[in-house]
N, C-alpha and C positions, 0 to 999 in steps of 0.2 A: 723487822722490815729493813733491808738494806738501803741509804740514801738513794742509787739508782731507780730503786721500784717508789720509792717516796716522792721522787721528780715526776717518773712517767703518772701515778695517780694523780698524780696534782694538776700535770694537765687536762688528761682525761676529765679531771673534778671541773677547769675550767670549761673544757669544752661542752660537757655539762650546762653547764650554767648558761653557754651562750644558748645549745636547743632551751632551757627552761624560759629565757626571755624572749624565745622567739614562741614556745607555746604561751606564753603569758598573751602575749600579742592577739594570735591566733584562739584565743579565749575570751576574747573582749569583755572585760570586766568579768569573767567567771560566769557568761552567760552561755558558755557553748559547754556540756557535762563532759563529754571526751578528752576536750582539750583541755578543759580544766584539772580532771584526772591526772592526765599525762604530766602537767606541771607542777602537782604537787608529789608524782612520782620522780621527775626529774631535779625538785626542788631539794627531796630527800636524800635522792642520791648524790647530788656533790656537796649537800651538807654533810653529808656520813664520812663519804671520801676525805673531805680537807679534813675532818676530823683526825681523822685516822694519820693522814698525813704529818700534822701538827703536833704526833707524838714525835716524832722523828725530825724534821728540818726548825729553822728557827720561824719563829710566826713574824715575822716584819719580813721578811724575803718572801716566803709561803702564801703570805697572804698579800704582798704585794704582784706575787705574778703570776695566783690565779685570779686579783682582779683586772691586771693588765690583758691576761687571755682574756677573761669573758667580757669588756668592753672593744679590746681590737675586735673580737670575731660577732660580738653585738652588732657594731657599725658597719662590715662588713655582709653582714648576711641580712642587715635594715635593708644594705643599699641592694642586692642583689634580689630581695626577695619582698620587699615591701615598696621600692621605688624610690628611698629617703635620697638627698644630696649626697654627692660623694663628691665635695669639691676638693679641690687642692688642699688645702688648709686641714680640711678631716684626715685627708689621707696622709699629710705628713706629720699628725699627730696621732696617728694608728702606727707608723713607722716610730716616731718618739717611744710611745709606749713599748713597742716589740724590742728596741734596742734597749729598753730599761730592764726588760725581763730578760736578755741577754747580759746585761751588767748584772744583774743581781744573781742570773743562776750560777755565772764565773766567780762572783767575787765569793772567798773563806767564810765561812759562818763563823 
């Protein structure tokens, strides 16, 4: 796997992760069976992904900015889809993180 296709998984793998904590949500404690399905489908699959990934990119990069995706797009889709605050301060710490996973995909492995 070329580093190009090991980038675009790894977002995919986070974006992933962000639907798995939103069905986590929509699961409420593993009491609804559908949705608890779907997130332990969803669970599997961006664990498999970063795996795969991690053969290929270094894991302190890799694994810093697919948790940087799945906590920006977390907070984001809390605030759009569950109601959560989306004050200043959230948000310019979802821009912090997005600009880290910008420093980290430029900087040399």
């Amino acid at each position: 796997m070329s580093q190009g296709i090991a980038w675009l998984l790894l977002v995919v793998s986070g974006l992933l992760d962000v639907a798995w904590a939103v069905a986590m949500k929509y699961a409420h404690g593993y009491t609804r069976p559908g949705w608890t399905a779907l997130s332990l489908v969803l669970l599997a699959a961006f664990v498999w992904l970063l795996g795969r990934v991690l053969t290929v990119l270094p894991v302190g990069s890799a694994y810093a900015v697919w948790t940087g995706i799945g906590a920006s797009g977390t907070v984001l889709l809390g605030a759009a889809l569950f109601g959560e605050t989306l004050s200043m301060l959230r948000v310019t710490g979802v821009v912090l993180v997005v600009a880290g996973i910008v420093a980290l995909r430029q900087a040399p492995a």
